[in-house]
C-alpha angles and dihedrals in degrees: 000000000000085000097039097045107023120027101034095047092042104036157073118268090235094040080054088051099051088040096061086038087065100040094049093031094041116003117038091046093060101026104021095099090047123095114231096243075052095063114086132167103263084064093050087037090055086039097055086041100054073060099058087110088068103037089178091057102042093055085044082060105038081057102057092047093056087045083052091046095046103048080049089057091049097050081044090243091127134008109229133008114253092206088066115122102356100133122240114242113254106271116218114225122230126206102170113154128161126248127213102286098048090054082047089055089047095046094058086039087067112043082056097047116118094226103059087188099065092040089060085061094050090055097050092046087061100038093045105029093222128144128275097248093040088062096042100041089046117122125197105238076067089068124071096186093182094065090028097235130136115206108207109193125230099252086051097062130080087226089050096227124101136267148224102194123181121219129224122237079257095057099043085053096050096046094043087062094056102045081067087074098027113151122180126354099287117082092222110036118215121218094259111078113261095016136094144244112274106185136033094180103111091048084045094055086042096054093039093053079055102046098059087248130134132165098033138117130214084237082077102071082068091054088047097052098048086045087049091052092044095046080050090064100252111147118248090250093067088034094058096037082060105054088040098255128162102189123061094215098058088057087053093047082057093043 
């Protein structure tokens, strides 16, 4: 009910889709046989703490099963929420972002890559600092290249509204090119005809392992471009109307 009415309705594709990874991976197969009135603290508390190896995921999980518990209380269909109370694991920040000579490395890492079209995603996540799902779910009809804007829709940001976003002279280059083969309305075609594309992560690991590079996520290219304009001397204000913030100081904490 929680996924049917209320996530799907309220929130992102890719949030939905983390959302149901975590129920059927981590959830169902410990609390599924259990009734609701059957669920107390002491079975979410051992759940969140069989996950103490991956604090970030373990919090991601104890709070969508308080959302859950909560949307059950409001329709009367528990009492109390058992997730109430049970402390999150500390989360370690990271702030990991590449110099010069590891673009460099990527960059070489890329022009050689088999797949050219994920490649292509790769470069227009460095050069616009955008996320991940906002590259692969565009669609052409969201880019005007003569005037050098890129129009994000509402149900595409994180902030839901929509964006006017300018490219860069880098940008502009890498998406002209591949206007020259586009085929259907998504940038980055997926496998079923009329969708699009939805991970990058097995081209990222390739490309890492040649690249020389270990410990580092694909979420980093976005810390990396927000730390190269700063260090470029662009103010915090342009930098966060860029990658799409709201907040100044989630673009300080980037850069």
């Amino acid at each position: 009910a929680y996924m049917e009415k209320h996530a799907v309705v309220h929130k992102a594709a890719k949030s939905v889709r983390e959302d149901r990874r975590m129920l059927d991976r981590i959830v169902l197969p410990k609390l599924a046989k259990m009734r609701l009135s059957e669920v107390e603290r002491d079975d979410v508390e051992t759940l969140h703490n069989s996950l103490e190896d991956t604090p970030y995921q373990a919090n991601r999980v104890l709070s969508l099963l308080s959302k859950m518990f909560t949307y059950a209380m409001e329709r009367k269909w528990m009492a109390e929420n058992p997730a109430n109370g049970i402390t999150h694991f500390p989360e370690k920040k990271r702030d990991d972002w590449f110099d010069l000579d590891q673009l460099h490395a990527i960059s070489d890492a890329l022009d050689a890559y088999e797949e050219q079209d994920a490649a292509d995603a790769l470069r227009l996540l460095i050069v616009t600092g955008a996320r991940p799902h906002e590259v692969l779910g565009a669609e052409w009809t969201q880019f005007d290249l003569r005037r050098g804007v890129w129009t994000k829709p509402s149900h595409h940001t994180k902030e839901r509204k929509t964006e006017h976003v300018p490219l860069s002279e880098a940008a502009l280059a890498i998406l002209s090119g591949m206007a020259e083969h586009k085929a259907g309305i998504y940038l980055f075609p997926g496998r079923e005809p009329g969708t699009a594309r939805t991970t990058l992560r097995s081209a990222w690991r390739q490309l890492c392992k040649d690249a020389g590079l270990a410990n580092v996520r694909i979420y980093d290219l976005r810390h990396t471009f927000a730390s190269h304009l700063v260090s470029r001397g662009l103010s915090l204000p342009v930098i966060g109307r860029l990658m799409g913030h709201t907040q100044p100081g989630t673009t300080a904490r980037y850069a």
